[in-house]
Gaussian input, Z-matrix of N, CA and C with variables (Angstrom, degrees):
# hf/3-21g

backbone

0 1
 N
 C     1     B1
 C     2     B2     1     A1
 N     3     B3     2     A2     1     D1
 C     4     B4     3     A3     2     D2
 C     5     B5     4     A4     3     D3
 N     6     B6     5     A5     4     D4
 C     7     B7     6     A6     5     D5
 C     8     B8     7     A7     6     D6
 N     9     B9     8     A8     7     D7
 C    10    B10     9     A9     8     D8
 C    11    B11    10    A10     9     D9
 N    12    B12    11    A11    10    D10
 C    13    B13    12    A12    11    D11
 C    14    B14    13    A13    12    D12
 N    15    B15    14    A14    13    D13
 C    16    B16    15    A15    14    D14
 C    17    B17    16    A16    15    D15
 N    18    B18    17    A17    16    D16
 C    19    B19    18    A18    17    D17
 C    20    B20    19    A19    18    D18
 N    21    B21    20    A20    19    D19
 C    22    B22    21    A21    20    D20
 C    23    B23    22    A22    21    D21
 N    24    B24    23    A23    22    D22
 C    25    B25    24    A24    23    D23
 C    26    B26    25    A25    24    D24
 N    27    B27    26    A26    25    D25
 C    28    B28    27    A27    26    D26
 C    29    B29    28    A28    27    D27
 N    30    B30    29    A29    28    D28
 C    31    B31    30    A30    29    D29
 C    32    B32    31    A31    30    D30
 N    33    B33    32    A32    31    D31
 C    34    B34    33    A33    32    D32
 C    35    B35    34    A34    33    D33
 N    36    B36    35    A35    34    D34
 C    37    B37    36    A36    35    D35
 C    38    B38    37    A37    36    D36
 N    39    B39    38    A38    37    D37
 C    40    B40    39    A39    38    D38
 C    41    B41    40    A40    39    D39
 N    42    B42    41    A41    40    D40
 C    43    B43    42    A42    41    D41
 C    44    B44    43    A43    42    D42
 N    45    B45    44    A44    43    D43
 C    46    B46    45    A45    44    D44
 C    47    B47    46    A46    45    D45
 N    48    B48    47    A47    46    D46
 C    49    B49    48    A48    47    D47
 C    50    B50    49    A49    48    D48
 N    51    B51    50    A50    49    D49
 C    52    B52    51    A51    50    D50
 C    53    B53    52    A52    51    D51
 N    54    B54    53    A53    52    D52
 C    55    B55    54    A54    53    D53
 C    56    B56    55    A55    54    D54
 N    57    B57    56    A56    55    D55
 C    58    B58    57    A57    56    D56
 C    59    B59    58    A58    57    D57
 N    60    B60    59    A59    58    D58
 C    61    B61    60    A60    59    D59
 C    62    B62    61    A61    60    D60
 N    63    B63    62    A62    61    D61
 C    64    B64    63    A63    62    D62
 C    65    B65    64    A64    63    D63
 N    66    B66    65    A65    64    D64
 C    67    B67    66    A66    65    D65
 C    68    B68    67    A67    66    D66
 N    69    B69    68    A68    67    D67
 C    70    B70    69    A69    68    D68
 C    71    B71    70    A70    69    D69
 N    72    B72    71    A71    70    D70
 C    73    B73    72    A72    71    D71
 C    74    B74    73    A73    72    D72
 N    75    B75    74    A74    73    D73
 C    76    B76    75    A75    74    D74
 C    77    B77    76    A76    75    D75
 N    78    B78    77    A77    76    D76
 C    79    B79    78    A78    77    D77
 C    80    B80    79    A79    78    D78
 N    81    B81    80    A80    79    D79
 C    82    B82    81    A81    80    D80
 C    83    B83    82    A82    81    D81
 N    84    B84    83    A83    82    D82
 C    85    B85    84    A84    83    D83
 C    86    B86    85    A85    84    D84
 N    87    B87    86    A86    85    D85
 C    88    B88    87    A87    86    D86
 C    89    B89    88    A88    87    D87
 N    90    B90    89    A89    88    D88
 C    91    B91    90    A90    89    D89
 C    92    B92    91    A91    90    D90
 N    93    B93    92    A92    91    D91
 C    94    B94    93    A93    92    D92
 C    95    B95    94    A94    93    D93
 N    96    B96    95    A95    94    D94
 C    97    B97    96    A96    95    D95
 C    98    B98    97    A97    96    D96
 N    99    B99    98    A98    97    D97
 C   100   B100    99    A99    98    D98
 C   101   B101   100   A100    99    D99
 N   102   B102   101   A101   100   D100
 C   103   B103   102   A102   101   D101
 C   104   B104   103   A103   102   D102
 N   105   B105   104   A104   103   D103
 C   106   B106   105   A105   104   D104
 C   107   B107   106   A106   105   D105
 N   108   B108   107   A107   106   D106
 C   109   B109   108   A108   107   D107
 C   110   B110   109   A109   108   D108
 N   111   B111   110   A110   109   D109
 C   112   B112   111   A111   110   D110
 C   113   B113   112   A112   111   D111
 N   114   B114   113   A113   112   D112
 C   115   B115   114   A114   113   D113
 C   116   B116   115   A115   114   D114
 N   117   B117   116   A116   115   D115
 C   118   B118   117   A117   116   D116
 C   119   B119   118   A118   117   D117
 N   120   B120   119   A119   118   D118
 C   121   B121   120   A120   119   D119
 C   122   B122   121   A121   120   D120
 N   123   B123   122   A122   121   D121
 C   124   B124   123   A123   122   D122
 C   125   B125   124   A124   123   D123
 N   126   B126   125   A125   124   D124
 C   127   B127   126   A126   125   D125
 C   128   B128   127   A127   126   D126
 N   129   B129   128   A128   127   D127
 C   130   B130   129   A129   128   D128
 C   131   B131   130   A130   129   D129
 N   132   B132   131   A131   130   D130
 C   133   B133   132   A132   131   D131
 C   134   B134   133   A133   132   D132
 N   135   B135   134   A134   133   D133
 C   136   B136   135   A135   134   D134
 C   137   B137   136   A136   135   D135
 N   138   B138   137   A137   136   D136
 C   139   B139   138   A138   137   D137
 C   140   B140   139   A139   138   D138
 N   141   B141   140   A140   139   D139
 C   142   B142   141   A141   140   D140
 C   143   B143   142   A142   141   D141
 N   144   B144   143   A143   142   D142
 C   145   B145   144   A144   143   D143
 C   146   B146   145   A145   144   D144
 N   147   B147   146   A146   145   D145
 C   148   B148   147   A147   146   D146
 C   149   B149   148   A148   147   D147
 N   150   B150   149   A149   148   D148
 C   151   B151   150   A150   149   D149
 C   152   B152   151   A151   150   D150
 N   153   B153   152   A152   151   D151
 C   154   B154   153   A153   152   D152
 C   155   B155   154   A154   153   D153
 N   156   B156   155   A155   154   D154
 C   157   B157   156   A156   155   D155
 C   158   B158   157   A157   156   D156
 N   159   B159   158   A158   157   D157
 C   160   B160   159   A159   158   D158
 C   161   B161   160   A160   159   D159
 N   162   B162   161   A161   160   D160
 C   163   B163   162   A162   161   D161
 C   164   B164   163   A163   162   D162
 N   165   B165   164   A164   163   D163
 C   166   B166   165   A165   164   D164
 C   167   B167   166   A166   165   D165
 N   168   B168   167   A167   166   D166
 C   169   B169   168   A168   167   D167
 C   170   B170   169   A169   168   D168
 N   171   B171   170   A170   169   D169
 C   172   B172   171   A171   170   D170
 C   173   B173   172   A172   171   D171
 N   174   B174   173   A173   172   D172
 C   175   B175   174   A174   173   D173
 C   176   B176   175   A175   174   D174
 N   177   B177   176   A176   175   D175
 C   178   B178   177   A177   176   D176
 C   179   B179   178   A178   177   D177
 N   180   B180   179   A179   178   D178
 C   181   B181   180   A180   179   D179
 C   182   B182   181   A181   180   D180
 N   183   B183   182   A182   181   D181
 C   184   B184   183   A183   182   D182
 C   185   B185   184   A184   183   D183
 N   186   B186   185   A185   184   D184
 C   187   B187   186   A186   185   D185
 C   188   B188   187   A187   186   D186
 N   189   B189   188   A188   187   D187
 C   190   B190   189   A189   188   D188
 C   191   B191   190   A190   189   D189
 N   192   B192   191   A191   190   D190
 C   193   B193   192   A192   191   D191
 C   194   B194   193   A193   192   D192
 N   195   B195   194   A194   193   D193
 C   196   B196   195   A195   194   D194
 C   197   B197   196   A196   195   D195
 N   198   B198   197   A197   196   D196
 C   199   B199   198   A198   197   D197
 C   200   B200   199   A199   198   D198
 N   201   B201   200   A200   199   D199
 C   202   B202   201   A201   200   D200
 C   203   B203   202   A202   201   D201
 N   204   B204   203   A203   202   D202
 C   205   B205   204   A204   203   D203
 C   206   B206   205   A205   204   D204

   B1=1.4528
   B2=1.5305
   B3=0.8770
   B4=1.7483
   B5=1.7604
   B6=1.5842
   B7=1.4477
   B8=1.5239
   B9=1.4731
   B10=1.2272
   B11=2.1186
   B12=1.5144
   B13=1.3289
   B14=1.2058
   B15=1.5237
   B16=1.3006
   B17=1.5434
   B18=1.3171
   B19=1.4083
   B20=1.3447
   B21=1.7580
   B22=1.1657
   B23=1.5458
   B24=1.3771
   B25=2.2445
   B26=1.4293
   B27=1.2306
   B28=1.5798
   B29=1.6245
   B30=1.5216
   B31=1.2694
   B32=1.6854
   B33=1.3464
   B34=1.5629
   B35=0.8757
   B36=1.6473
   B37=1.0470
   B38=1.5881
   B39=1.2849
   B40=1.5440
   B41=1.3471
   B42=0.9729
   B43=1.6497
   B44=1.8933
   B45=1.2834
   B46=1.7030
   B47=1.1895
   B48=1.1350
   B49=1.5723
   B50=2.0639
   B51=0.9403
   B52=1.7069
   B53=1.4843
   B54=0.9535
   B55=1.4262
   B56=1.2291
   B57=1.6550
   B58=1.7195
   B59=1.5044
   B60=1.6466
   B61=1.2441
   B62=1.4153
   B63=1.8185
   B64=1.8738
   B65=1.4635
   B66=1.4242
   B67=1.8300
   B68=1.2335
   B69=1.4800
   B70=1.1593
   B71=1.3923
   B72=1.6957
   B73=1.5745
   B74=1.5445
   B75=1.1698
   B76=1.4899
   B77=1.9984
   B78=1.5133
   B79=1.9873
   B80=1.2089
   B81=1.3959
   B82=0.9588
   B83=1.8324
   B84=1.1987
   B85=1.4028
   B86=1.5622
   B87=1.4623
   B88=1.1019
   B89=1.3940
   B90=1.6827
   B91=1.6157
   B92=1.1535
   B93=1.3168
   B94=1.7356
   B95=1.6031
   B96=0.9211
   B97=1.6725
   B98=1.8375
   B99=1.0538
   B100=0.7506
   B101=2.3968
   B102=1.2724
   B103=1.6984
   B104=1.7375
   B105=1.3363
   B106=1.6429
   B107=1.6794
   B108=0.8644
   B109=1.3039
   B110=2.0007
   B111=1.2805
   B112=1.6506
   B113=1.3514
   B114=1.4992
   B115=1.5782
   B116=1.4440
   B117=1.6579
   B118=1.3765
   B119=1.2451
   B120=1.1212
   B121=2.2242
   B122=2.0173
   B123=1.4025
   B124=1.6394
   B125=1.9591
   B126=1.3132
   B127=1.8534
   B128=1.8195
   B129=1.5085
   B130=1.4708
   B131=1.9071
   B132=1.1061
   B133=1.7711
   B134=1.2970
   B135=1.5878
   B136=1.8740
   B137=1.5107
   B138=1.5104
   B139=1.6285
   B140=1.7300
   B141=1.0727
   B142=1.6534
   B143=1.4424
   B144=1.1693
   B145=1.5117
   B146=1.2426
   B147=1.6181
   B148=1.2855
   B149=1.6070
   B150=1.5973
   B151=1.5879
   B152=1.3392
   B153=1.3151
   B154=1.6853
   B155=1.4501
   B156=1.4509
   B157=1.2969
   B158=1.5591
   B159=1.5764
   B160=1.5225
   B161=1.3181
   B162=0.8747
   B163=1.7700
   B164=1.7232
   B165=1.4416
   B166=1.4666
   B167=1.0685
   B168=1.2478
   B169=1.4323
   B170=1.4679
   B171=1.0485
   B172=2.1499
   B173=1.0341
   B174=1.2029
   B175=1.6937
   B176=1.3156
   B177=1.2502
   B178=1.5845
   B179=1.4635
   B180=1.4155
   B181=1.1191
   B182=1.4142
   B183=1.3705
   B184=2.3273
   B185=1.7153
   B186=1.6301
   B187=1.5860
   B188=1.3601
   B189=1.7847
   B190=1.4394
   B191=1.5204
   B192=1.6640
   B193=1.2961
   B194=1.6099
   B195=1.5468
   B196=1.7023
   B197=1.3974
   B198=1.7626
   B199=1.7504
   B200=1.7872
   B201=1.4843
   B202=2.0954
   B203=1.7218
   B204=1.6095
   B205=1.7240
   B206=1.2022
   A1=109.17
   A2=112.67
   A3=128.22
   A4=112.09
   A5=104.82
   A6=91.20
   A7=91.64
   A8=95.76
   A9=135.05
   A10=109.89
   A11=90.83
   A12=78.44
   A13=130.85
   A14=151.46
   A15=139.93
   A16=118.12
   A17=134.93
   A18=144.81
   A19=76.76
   A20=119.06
   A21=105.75
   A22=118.31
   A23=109.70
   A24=107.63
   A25=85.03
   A26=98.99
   A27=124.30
   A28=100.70
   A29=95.50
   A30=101.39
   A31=98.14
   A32=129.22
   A33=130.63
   A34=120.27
   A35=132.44
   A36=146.64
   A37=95.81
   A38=125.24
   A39=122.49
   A40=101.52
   A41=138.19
   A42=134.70
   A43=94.04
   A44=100.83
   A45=118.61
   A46=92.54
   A47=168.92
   A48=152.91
   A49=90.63
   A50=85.07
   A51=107.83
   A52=111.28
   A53=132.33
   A54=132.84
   A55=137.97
   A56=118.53
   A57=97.85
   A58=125.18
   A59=108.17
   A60=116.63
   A61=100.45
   A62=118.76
   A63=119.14
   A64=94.07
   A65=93.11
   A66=99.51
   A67=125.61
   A68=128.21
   A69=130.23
   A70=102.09
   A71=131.51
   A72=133.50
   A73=110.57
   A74=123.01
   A75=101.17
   A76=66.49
   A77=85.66
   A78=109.00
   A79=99.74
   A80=129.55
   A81=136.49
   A82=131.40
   A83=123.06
   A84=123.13
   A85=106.11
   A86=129.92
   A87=115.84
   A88=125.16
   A89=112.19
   A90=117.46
   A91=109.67
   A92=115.69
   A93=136.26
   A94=117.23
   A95=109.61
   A96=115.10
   A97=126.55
   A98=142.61
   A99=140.54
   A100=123.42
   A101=90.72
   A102=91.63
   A103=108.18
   A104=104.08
   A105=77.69
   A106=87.90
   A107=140.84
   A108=140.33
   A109=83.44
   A110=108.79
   A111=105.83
   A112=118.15
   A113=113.65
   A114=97.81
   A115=121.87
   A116=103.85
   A117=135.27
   A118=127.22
   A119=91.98
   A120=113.99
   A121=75.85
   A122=119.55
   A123=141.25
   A124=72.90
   A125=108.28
   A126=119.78
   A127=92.23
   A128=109.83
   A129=109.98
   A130=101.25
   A131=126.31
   A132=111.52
   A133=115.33
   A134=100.83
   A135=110.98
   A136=93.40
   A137=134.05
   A138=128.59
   A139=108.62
   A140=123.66
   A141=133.37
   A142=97.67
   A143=117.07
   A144=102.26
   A145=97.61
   A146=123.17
   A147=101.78
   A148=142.05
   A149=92.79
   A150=105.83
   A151=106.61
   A152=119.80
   A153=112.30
   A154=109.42
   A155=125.01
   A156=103.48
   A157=134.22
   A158=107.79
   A159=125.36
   A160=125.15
   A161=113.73
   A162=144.34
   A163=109.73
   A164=96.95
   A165=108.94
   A166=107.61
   A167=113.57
   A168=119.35
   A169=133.31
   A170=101.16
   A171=109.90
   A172=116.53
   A173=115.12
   A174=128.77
   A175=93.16
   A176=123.66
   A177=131.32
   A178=120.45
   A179=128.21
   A180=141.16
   A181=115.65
   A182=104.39
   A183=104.39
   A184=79.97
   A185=121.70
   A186=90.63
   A187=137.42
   A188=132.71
   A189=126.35
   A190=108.01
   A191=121.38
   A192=121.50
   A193=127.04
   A194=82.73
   A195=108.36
   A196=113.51
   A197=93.27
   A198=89.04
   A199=106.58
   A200=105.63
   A201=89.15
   A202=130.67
   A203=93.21
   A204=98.24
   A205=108.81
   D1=141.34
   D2=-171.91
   D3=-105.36
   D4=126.67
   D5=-168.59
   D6=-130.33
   D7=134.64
   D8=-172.70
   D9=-52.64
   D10=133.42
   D11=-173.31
   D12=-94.78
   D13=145.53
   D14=-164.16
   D15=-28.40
   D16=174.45
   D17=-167.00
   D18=-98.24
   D19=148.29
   D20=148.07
   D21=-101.25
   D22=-175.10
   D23=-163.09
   D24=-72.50
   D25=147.43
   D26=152.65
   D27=-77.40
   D28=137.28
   D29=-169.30
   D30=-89.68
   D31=-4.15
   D32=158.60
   D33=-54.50
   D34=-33.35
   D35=-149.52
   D36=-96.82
   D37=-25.92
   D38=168.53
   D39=-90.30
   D40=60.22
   D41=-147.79
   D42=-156.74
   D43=-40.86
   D44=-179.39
   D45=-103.51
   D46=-54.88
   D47=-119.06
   D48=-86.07
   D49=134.68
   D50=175.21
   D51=-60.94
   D52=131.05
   D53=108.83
   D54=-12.33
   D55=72.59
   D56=176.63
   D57=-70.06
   D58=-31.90
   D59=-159.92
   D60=-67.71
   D61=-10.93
   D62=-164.04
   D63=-83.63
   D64=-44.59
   D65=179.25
   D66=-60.13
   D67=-29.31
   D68=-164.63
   D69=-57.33
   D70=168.58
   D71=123.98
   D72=-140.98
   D73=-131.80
   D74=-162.43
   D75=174.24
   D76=137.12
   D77=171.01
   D78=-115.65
   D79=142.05
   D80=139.06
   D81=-75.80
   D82=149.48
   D83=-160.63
   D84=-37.17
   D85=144.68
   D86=172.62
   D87=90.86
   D88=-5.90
   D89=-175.19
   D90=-138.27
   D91=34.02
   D92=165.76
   D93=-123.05
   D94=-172.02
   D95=173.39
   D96=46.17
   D97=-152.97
   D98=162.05
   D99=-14.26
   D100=-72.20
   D101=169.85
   D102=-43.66
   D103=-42.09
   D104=-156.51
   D105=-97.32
   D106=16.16
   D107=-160.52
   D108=-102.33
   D109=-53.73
   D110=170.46
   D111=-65.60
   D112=-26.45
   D113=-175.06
   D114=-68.52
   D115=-27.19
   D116=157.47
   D117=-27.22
   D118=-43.33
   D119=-149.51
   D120=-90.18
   D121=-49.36
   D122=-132.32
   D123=-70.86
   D124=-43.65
   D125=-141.90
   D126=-82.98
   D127=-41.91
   D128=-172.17
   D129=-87.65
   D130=-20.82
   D131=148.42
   D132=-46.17
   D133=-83.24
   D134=-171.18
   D135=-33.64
   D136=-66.56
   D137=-159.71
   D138=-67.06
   D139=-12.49
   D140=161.01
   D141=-69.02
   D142=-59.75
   D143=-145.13
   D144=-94.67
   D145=-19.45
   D146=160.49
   D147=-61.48
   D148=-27.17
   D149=177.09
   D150=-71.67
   D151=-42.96
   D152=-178.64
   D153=-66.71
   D154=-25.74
   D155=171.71
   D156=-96.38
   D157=14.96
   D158=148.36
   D159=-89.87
   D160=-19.83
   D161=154.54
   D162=-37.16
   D163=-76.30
   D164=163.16
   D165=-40.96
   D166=-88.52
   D167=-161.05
   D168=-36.69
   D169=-65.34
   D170=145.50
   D171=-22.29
   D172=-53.61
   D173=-155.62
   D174=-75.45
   D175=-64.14
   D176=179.39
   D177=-51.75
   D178=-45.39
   D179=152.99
   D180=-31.15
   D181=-54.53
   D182=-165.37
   D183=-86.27
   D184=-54.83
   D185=176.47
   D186=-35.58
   D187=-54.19
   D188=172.30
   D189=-51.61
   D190=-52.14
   D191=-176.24
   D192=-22.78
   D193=-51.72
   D194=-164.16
   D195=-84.67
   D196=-27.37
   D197=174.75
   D198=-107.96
   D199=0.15
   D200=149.28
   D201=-91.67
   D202=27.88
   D203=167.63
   D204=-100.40

């Protein structure tokens, strides 16, 4: 009887495998935990409130547009 030989890898399948070394970084004392956990919080406000206030603006813009036809 003849036995079949392993599958070989799909070479797609190395196609998804990650990068750790891209992912890695490295903190120095003082640029983990708490501080950056706020600088965080500080970065996803400013990017809220910036989007809502292009938001507006657009919004207000196609509004006059639409209502000077």
């Amino acid at each position: 009887m003849q036995r079949l030989a392993p599958a070989p890898k799909i070479s797609l399948m190395l196609w998804f495998e990650r990068d750790k070394e891209r992912h890695r970084f490295y903190l120095l004392p003082g640029m983990g935990g708490r501080a950056r956990r706020r600088k965080e919080l500080r970065f996803l406000r400013w990017s809220l409130a910036a989007g809502l206030l292009v938001s507006t603006i657009v919004a207000a813009i196609l509004y006059f547009l639409s209502r000077s036809q």
